[in-house]
C-alpha positions as CSV (number, residue, x, y, z in Angstrom):
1,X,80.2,89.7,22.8
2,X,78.8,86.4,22.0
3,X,78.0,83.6,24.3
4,X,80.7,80.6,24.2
5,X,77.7,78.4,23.6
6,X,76.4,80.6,20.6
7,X,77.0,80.0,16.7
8,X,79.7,82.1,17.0
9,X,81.9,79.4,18.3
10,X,84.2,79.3,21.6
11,X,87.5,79.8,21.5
12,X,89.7,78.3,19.2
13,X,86.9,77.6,16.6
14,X,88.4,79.6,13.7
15,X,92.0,77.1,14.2
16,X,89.9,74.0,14.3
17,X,88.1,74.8,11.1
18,X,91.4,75.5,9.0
19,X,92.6,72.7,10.4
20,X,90.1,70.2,9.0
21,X,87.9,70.5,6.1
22,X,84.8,68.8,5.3
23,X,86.9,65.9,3.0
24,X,88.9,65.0,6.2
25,X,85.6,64.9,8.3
26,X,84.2,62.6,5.9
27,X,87.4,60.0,5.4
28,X,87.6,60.4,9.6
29,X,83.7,59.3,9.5
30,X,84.4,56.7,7.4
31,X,87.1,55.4,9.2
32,X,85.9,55.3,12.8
33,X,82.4,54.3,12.2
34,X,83.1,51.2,11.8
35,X,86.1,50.5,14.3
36,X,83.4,52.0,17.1
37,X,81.2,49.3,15.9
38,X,83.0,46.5,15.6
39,X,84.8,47.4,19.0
40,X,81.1,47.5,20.7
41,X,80.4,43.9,19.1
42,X,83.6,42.6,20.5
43,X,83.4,43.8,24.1
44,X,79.8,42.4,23.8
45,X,80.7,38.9,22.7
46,X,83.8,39.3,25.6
47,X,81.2,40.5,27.8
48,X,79.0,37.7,27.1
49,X,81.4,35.0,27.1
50,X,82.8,36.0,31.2
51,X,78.8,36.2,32.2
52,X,78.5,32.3,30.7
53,X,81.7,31.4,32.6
54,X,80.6,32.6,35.7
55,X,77.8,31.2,35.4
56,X,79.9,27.8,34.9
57,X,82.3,28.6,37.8
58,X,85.1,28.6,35.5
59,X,87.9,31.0,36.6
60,X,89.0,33.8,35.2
61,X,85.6,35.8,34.5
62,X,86.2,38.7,35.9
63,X,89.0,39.8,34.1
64,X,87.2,38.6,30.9
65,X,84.2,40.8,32.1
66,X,86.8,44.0,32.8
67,X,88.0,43.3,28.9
68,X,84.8,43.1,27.8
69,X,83.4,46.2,29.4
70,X,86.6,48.4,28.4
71,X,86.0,47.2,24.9
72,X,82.7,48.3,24.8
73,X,83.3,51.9,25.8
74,X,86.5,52.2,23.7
75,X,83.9,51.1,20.9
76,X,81.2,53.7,21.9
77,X,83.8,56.6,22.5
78,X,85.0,55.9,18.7
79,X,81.7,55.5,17.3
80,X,80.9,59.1,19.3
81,X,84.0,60.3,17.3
82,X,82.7,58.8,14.2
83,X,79.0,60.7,14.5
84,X,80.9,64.0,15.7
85,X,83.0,64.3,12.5
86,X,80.1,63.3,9.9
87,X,77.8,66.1,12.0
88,X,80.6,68.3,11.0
89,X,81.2,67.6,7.7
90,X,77.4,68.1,7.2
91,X,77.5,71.5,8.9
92,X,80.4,72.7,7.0
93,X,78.1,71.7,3.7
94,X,79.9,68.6,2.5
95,X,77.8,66.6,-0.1
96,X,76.5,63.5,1.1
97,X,78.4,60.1,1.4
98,X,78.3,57.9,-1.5
């Protein structure tokens, strides 16, 4: 028996694959890499703008900062998403994105 880490697969591998083909990876790809980044550029500019009000003494910074910072790791979570799907659809042999 194979190791779950081998190219065998774990379990469930054989469902996942009829469940997506490499066309879906790609349109997924296409979709989230851009969300991820744009959500990373937002919670940056959130981020950015709480630092410059603290720095002011203005209230409220902290909750901008706790926006910011949620924004930035929704954005990197989808992004991660994003790069998963297009290493799949290259695996699975799917021509390249045009």
């Amino acid at each position: 028996m194979a190791p779950q880490g081998s190219a065998a697969g774990g379990p469930g591998t054989r469902a996942l694959r009829a469940l997506t083909s490499p066309d879906d990876d790609l349109r997924t790809w296409a979709r989230l890499a851009p969300l991820g980044l744009a959500l990373v550029g937002a919670g940056a500019c959130v981020t950015g703008d709480a630092a410059v009000r603290r720095g002011a003494g203005a209230p409220g910074w902290v909750v901008g900062g706790v926006v910011g910072l949620c924004l930035q790791g929704a954005g990197l979570s989808v992004f991660g998403e994003a790069v998963k799907r297009r290493a799949l659809h290259d695996a699975r042999g799917g021509g390249s994105a045009a």
